[in-house]
C-alpha positions as CSV (number, residue, x, y, z in Angstrom):
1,X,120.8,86.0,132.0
2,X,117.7,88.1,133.8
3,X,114.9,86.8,133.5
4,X,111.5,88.4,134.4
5,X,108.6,86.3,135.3
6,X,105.3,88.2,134.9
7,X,102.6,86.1,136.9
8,X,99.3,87.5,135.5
9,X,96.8,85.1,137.6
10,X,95.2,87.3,140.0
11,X,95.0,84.2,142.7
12,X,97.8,83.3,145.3
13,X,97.4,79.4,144.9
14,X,96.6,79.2,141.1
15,X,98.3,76.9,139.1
16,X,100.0,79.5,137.2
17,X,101.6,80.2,140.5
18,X,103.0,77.0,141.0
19,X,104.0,76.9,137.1
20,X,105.6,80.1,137.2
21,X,107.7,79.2,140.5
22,X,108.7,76.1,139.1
23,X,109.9,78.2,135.8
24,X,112.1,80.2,138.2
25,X,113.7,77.0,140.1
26,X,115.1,75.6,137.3
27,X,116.2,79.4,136.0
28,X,117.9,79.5,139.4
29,X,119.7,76.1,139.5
30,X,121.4,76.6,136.1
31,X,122.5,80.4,137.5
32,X,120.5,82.7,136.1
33,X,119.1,85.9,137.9
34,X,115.1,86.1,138.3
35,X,112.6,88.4,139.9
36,X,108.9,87.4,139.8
37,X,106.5,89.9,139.3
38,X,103.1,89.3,140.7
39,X,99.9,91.5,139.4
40,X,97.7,90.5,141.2
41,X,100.1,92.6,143.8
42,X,100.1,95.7,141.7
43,X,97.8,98.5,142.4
44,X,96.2,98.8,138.7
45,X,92.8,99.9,139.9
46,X,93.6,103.3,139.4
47,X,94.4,103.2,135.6
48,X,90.6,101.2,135.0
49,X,89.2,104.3,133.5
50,X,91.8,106.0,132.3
51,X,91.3,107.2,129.0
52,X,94.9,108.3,127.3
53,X,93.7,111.8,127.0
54,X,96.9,113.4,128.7
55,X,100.2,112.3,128.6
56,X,100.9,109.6,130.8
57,X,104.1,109.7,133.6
58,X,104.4,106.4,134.9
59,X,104.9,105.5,138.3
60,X,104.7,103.8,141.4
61,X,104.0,99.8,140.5
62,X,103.6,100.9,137.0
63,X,107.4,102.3,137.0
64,X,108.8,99.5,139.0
65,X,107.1,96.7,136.5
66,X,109.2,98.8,133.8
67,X,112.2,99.3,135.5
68,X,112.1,95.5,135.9
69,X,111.6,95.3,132.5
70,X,114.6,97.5,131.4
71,X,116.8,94.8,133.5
72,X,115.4,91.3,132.2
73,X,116.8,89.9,128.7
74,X,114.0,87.5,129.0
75,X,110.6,88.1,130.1
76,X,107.9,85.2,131.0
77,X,104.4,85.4,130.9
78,X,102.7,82.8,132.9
79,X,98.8,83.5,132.8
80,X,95.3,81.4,132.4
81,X,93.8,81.9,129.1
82,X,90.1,82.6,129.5
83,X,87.6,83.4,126.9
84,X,90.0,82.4,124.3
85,X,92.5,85.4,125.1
86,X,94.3,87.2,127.9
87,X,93.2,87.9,131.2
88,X,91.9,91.4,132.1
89,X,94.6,92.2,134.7
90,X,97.1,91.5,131.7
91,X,95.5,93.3,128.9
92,X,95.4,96.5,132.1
93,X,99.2,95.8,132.4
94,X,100.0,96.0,129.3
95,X,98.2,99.0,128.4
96,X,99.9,101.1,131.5
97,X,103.5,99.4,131.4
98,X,103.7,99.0,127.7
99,X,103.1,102.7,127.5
100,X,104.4,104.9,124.2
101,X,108.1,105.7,125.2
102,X,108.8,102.8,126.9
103,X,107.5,99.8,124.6
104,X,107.3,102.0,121.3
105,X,107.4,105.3,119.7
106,X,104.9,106.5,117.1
107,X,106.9,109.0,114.2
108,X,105.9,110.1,111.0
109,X,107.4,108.1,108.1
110,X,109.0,110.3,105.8
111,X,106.6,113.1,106.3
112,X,103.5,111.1,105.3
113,X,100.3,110.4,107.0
114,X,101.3,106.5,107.3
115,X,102.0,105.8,111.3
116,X,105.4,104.5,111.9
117,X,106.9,103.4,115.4
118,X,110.3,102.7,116.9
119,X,110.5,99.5,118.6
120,X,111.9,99.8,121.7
121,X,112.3,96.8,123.7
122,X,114.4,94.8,120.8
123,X,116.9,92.7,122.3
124,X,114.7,90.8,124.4
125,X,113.2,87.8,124.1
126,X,109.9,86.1,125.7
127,X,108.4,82.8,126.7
128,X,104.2,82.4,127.0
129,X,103.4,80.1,129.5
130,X,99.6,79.9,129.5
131,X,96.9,77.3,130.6
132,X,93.3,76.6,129.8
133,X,90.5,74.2,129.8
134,X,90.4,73.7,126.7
135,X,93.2,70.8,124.7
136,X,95.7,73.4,123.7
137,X,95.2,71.1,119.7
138,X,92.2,72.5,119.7
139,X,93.0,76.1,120.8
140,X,95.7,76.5,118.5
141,X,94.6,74.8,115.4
142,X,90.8,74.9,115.6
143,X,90.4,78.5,117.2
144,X,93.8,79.6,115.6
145,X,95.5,80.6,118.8
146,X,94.1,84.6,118.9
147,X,95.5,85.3,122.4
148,X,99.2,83.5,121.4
149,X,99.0,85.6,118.2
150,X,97.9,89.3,120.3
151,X,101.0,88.5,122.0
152,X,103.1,87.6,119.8
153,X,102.7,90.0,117.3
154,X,100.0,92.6,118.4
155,X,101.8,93.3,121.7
156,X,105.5,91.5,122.0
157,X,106.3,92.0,118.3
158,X,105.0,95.6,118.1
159,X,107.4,96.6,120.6
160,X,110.8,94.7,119.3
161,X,110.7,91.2,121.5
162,X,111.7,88.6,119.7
163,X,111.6,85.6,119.7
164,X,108.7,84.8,121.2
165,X,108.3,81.0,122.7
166,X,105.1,79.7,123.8
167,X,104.1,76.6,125.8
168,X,100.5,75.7,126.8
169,X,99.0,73.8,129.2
170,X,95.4,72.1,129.5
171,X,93.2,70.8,129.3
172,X,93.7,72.2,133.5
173,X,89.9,71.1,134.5
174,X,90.3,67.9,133.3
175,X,94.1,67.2,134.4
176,X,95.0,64.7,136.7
177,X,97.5,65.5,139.9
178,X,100.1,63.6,137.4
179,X,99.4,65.9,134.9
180,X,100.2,69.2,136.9
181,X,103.5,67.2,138.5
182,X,104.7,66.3,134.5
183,X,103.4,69.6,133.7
184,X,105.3,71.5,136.3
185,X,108.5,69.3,135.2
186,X,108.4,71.0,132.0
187,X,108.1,74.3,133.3
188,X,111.3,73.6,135.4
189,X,113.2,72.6,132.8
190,X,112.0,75.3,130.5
191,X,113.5,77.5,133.4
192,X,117.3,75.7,132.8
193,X,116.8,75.6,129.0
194,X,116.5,79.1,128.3
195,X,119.1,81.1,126.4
């Protein structure tokens, strides 16, 4: 299988770092092919103010991320969860990468004013690997998990990925150096697990 690995922390020596390596180890030892992409490395600055009112060619990092795309089956998103959602350098790389004709189409359903879309990334599947500082008990059943459900269905769904696993890790402030090794144990075998 090809997996991608989308690292969305924007800090070398994160912990989603270390998580998202250890994913790709255990990927590795049970012979599957993975690339690790890195935004913190892509140059997204330019697409800050962009406002959608041409159309869009993609290219330079922004093609690469989706040629790397086109060749995974499975994509992984490691990333922090802050302020109860996604991380701005995600929510940017989505909104470039997952461009219309790539991730979707919009068409006209049977001539009426209702929006309908292809979906054009079916066939993949994803994993969410996310941490926080808050218990992830709390996030998910007190909060209602809003940045596990934006990428589930607002973003992965929308554009035909499916299934879409999720794991989540916390609480990171309060975790204990046994915590991050147990916790980067399951990421490993995540990596050897997926099909």
């Amino acid at each position: 299988m090809n997996i991608l690995i989308i690292n969305a922390h924007n800090r070398v020596n994160s912990f989603c770092s270390a998580l998202a390596e250890a994913y790709k180890e255990g990927a590795c030892s049970f012979g599957h092919q993975v690339q690790i992409l890195n935004l913190r490395d892509m140059e997204l600055d330019k697409y800050l103010r962009y406002g959608h009112e041409k159309i869009y060619e993609p290219e330079g990092d922004v093609l690469k991320a989706q040629e790397l795309i086109s060749w995974a089956n499975h994509l992984v998103f490691v990333y922090p969860t802050w302020w109860g959602g996604l991380p701005a350098l995600l929510r940017l790389f989505f909104e470039m990468v997952f461009s219309p004709g790539f991730a979707f189409k919009y068409h006209d359903r049977m001539g009426k004013k209702i929006v309908g879309w292809d979906k054009l990334l079916t066939g993949k599947s994803a994993r969410i690997i996310s941490t926080m500082d808050a218990p992830p008990w709390y996030y998910k059943w007190i909060i209602g998990d809003p940045g596990g459900k934006i990428m589930r269905k607002g973003i992965l769904g929308f554009s035909g990925i499916s299934p879409v696993k999720t794991t989540y890790f916390g609480s990171v402030k309060l975790s204990t150096e046994k915590h991050r090794a147990d916790w980067l144990k399951i990421a490993r075998n995540l990596g050897q697990k997926e099909r």
